[in-house]
DODREN-207214 format. One record per residue (C-alpha): residue number from 1; residue in one letter; x, z negated, y. Coordinates in nm, 3 decimals, padded with zeros to 5 digits. Layout:
// DODREN-207214
<rec kedren="NUM" dose="A" xx="X" zz="Z" yy="Y"/>
...
END
This chain:
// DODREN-207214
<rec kedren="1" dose="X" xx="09.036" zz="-09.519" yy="14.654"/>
<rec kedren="2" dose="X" xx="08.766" zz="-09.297" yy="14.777"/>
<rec kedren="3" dose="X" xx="08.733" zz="-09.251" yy="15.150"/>
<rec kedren="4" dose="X" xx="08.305" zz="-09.336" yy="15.130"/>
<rec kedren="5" dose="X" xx="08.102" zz="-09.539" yy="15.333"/>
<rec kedren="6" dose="X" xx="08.071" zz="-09.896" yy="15.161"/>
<rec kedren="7" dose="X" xx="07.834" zz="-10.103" yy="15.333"/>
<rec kedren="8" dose="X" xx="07.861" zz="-10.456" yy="15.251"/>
<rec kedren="9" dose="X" xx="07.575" zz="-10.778" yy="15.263"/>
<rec kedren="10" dose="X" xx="07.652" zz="-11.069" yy="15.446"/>
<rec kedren="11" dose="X" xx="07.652" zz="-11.212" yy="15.087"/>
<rec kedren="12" dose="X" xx="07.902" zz="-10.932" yy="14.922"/>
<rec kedren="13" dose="X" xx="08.137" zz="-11.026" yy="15.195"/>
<rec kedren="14" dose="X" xx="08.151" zz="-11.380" yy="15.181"/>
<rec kedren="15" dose="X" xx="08.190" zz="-11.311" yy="14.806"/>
<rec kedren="16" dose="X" xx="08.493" zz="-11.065" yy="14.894"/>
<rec kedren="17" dose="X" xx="08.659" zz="-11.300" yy="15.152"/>
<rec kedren="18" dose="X" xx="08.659" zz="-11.593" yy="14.865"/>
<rec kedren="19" dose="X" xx="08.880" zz="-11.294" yy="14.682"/>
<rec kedren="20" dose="X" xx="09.104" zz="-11.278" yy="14.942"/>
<rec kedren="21" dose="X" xx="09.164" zz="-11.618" yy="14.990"/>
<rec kedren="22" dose="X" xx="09.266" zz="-11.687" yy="14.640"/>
<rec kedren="23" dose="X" xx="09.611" zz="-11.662" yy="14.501"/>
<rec kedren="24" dose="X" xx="09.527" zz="-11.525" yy="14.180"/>
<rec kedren="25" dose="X" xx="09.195" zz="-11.320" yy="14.023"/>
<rec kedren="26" dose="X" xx="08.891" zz="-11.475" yy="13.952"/>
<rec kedren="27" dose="X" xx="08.641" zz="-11.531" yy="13.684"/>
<rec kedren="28" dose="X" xx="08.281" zz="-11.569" yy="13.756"/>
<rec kedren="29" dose="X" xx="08.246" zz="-11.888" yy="13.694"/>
<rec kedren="30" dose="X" xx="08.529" zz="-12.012" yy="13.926"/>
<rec kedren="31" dose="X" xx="08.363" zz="-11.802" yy="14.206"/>
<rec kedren="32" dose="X" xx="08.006" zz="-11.959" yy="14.134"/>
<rec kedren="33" dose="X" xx="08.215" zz="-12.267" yy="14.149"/>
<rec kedren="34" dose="X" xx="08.367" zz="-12.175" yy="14.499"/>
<rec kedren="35" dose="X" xx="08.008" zz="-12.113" yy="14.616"/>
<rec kedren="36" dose="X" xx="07.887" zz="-12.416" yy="14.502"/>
<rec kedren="37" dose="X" xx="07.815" zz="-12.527" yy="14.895"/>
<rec kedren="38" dose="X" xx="07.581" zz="-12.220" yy="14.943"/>
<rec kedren="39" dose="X" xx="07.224" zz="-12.155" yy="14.879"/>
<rec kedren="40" dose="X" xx="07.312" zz="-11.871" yy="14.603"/>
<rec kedren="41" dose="X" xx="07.169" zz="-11.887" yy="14.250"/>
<rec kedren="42" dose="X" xx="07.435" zz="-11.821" yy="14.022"/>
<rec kedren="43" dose="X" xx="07.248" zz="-11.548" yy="13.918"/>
<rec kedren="44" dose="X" xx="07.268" zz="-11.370" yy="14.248"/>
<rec kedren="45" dose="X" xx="07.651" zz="-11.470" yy="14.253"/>
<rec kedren="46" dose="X" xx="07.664" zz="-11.209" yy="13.971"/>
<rec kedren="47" dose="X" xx="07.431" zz="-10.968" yy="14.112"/>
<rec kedren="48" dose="X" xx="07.672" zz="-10.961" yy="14.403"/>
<rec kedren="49" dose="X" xx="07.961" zz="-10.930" yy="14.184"/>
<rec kedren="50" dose="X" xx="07.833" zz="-10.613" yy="13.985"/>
<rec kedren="51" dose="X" xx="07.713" zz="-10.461" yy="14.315"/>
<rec kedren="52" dose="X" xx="08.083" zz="-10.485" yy="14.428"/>
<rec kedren="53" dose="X" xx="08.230" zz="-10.334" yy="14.118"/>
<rec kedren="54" dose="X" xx="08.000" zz="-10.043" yy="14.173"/>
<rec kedren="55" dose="X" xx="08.090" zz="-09.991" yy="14.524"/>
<rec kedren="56" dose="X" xx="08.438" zz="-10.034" yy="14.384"/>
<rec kedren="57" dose="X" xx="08.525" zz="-10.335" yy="14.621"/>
<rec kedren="58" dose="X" xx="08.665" zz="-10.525" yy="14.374"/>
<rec kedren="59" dose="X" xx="08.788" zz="-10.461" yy="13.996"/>
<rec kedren="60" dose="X" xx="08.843" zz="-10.633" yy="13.692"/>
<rec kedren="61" dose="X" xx="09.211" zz="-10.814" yy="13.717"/>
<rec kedren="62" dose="X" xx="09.232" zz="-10.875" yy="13.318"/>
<rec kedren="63" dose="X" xx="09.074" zz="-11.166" yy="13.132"/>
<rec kedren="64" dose="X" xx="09.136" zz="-11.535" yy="13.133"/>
<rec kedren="65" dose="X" xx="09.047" zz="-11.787" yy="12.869"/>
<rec kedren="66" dose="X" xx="08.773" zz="-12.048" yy="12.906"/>
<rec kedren="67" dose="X" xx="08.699" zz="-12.300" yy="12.656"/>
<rec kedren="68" dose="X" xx="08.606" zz="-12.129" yy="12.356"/>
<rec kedren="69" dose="X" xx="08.581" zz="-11.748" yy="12.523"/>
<rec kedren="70" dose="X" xx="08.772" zz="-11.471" yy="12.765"/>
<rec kedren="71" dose="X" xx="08.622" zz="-11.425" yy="13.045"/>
<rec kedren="72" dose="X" xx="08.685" zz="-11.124" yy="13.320"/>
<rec kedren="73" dose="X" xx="08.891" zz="-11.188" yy="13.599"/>
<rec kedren="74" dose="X" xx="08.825" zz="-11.021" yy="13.947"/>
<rec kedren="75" dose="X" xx="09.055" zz="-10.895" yy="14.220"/>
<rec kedren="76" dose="X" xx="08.956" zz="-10.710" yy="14.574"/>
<rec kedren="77" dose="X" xx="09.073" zz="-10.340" yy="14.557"/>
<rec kedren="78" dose="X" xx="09.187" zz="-10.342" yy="14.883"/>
<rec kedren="79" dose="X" xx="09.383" zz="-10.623" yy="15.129"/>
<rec kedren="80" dose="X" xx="09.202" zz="-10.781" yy="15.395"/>
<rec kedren="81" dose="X" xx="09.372" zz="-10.551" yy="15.644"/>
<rec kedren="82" dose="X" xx="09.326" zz="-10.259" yy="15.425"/>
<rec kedren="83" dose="X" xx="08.935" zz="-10.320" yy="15.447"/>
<rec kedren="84" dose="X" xx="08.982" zz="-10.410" yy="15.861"/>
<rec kedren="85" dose="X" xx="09.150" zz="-10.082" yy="15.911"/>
<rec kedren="86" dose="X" xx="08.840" zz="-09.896" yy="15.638"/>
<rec kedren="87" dose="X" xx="08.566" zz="-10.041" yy="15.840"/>
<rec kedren="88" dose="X" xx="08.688" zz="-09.854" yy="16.228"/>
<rec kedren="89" dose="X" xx="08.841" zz="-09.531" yy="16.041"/>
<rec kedren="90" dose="X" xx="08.515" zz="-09.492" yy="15.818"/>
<rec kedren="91" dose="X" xx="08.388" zz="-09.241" yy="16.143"/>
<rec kedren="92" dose="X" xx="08.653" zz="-09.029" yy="16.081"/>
<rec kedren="93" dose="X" xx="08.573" zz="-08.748" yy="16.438"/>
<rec kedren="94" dose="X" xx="08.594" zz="-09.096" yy="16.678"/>
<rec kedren="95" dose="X" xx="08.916" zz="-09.287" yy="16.424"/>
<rec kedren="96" dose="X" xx="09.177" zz="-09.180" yy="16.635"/>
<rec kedren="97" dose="X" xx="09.018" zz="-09.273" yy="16.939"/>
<rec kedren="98" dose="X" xx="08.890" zz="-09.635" yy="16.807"/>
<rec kedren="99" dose="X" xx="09.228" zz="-09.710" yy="16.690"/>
<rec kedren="100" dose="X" xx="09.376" zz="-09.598" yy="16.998"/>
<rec kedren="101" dose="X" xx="09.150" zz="-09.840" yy="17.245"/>
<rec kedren="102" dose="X" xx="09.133" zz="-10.112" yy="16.966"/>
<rec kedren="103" dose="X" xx="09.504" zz="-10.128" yy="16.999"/>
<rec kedren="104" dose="X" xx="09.535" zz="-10.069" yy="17.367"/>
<rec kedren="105" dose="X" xx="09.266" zz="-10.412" yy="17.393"/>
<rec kedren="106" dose="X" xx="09.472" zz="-10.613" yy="17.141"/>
<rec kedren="107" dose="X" xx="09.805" zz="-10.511" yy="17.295"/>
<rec kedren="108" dose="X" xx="09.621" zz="-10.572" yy="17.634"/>
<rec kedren="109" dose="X" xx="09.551" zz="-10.909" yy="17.604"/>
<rec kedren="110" dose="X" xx="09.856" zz="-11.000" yy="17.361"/>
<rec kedren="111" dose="X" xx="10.063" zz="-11.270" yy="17.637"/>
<rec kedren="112" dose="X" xx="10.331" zz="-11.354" yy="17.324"/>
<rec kedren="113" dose="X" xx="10.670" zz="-11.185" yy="17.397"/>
<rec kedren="114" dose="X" xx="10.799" zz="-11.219" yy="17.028"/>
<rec kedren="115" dose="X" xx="10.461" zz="-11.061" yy="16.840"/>
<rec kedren="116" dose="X" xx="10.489" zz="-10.797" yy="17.131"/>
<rec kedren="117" dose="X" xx="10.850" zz="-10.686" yy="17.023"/>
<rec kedren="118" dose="X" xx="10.699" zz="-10.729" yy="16.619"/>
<rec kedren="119" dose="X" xx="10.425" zz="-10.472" yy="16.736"/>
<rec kedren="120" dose="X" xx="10.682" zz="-10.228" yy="16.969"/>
<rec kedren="121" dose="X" xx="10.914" zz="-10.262" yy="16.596"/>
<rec kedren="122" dose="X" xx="10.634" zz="-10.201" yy="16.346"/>
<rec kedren="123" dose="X" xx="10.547" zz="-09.848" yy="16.590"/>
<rec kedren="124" dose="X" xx="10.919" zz="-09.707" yy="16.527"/>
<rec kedren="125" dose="X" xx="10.977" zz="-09.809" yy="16.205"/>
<rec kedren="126" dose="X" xx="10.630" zz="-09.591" yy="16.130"/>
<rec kedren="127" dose="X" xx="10.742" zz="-09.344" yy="16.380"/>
<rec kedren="128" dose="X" xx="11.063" zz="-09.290" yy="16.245"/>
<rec kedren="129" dose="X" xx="10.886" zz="-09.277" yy="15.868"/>
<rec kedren="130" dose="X" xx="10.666" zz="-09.002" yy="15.980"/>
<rec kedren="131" dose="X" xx="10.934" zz="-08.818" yy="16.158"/>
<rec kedren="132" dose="X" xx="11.158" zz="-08.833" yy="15.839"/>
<rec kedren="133" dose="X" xx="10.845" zz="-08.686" yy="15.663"/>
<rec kedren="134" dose="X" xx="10.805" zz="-08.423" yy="15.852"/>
<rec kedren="135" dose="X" xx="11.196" zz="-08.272" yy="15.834"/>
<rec kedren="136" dose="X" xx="11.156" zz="-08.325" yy="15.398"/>
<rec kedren="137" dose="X" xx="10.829" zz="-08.084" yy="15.464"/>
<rec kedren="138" dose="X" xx="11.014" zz="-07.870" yy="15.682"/>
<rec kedren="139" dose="X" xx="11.311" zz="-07.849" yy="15.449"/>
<rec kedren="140" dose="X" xx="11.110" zz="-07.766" yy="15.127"/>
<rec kedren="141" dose="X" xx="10.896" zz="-07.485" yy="15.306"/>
<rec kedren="142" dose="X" xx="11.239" zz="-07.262" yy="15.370"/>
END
């Protein structure tokens, strides 16, 4: 995935999170469906959905058949998380630093013991990834 700014509506988001949610792609018509308790036209449900293919937010998952026809099925291009950590690193000079104080807040204010020790685990299983990295690099380069 390209690292570019993609600003997203209110609308494209919503659009995205219904993505998310689901266990499996959808077509169009199941997300105009989904929306059915919003304001949208169907019409702009596909307007939204064509913006988000061009800003590559979403792709086409295959093709599913409905009634007489195949229709596309959608998928996000990225996890929830994925998008989360996209959104603070997309200033890449101040990333570092807003990761750094968005964790030290979180961790901060964290008062469960058990997602603590997940947290403290997670940081040296990715420390001990990037250390192993860094003797294959070393190793190759001689």
């Amino acid at each position: 995935m390209r690292q570019k700014t993609k600003k997203l509506t209110d609308s494209e988001k919503q659009v995205l999170d219904l993505l998310w949610d689901s266990n499996e792609p959808l077509t169009s018509t199941e997300i105009v469906k989904l929306c059915a308790g919003r304001t949208w036209k169907p019409s702009y449900i596909h307007i939204m959905i064509n913006s988000l293919l061009k800003k590559e937010m979403i792709k086409v998952a295959g093709f599913k058949k409905t009634t007489k026809n195949y229709a596309r099925t959608f998928e996000p291009t990225m996890t929830r998380d994925q998008w989360s950590l996209f959104q603070v690193k997309q200033d890449q000079k101040s990333a570092s630093t807003a990761l750094a104080h968005l964790f030290t807040a979180l961790v901060e204010e964290e008062t469960d013991f058990e997602l603590l020790d997940e947290l403290s685990a997670i940081l040296e299983k990715r420390k001990q990834e990037l250390l192993k990295m860094r003797e294959e690099e070393a190793g190759s380069s001689l």
